[in-house]
N, C-alpha and C positions, 0 to 999 in steps of 0.2 A: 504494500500500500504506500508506502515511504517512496518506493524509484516514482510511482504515481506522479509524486506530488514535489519531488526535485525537478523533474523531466521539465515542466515548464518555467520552473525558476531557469532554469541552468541555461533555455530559449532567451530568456528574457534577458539573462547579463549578456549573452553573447550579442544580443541586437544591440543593444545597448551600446555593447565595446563597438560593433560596427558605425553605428551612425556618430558615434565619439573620434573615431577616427577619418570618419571620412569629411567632420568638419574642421580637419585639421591641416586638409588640403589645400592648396591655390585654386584658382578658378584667373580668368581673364578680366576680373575687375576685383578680385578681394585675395591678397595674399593669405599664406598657409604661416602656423607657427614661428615655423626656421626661417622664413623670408620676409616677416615681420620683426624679427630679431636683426635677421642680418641686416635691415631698411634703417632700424634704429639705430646701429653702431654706424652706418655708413652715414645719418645724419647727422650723429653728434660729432663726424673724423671733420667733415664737410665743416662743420659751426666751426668747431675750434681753429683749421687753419683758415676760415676767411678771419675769423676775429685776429689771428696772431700774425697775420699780413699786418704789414706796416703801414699800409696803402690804404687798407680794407677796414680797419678798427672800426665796421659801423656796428651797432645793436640793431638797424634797422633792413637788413639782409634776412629774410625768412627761408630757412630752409624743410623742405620736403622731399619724401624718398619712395618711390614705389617701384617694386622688384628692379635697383638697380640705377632706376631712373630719377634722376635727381631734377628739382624742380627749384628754379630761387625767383623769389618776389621779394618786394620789398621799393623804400627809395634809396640813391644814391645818388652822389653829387655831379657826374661826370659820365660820358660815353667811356672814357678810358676805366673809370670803378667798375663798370660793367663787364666790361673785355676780360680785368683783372679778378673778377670773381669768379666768371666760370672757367678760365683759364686753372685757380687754385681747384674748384672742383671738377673738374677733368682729371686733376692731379693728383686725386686721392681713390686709394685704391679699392677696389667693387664698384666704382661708380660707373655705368655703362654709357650713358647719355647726362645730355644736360641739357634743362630748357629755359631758357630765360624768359621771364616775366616781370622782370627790375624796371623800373622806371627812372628818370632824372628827378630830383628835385625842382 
C-alpha cells in the first residue's frame, strides 16, 4: 500500500526538478542562470574601467549587459568621451558587442 502512495510523490518531485530546470535556461530575450552571472561580472569589469579612465571619470555612463552584449547610455561631455568609452569597453574581456546610446551634454 506504501509503493501506492510514494509512486506519485516521487512523479511529482521529478516534475518539479524538470520544470526547475528548464527555467534555468536562456531563451532569445531572457538569459539562463550562468549568463546572468557572467552579464553581471562583465558589467561591473565595464563600470570600473570607464570610471578608472582618466578621460572617462563620469558617474553619469550607464552600463548594461545582455548575453555579452554591452549597452552604454548615459551623458557625456564630448564626441571624443564617446569614442573613449566604448573603445575601454570593447577592451574588456566577454564583452562581444557594444552599443552606444550616450548622448553629448
Amino acid at each position: 500500500m506504501k509503493t501506492r502512495q510514494f509512486f506519485p510523490v516521487l512523479m511529482l518531485a521529478v516534475a518539479a526538478s524538470v520544470v526547475t530546470l528548464a527555467g534555468c535556461g536562456s531563451t532569445a530575450t531572457q538569459s539562463g542562470t550562468g549568463q546572468y552571472l557572467d552579464d553581471t561580472a562583465i558589467t561591473g569589469k565595464v563600470k570600473a574601467a570607464i570610471f578608472n579612465d582618466a578621460s572617462l571619470k563620469s558617474a553619469e555612463i550607464n552600463v548594461e549587459t545582455f548575453k555579452g552584449a554591452v549597452q552604454l547610455s548615459g551623458f557625456v561631455n564630448s564626441q571624443a568621451d564617446i569614442q573613449r568609452a566604448v573603445a575601454v569597453a570593447q577592451g574588456v574581456a566577454g564583452v562581444k558587442s557594444v552599443k552606444n546610446d550616450m548622448r553629448m551634454k
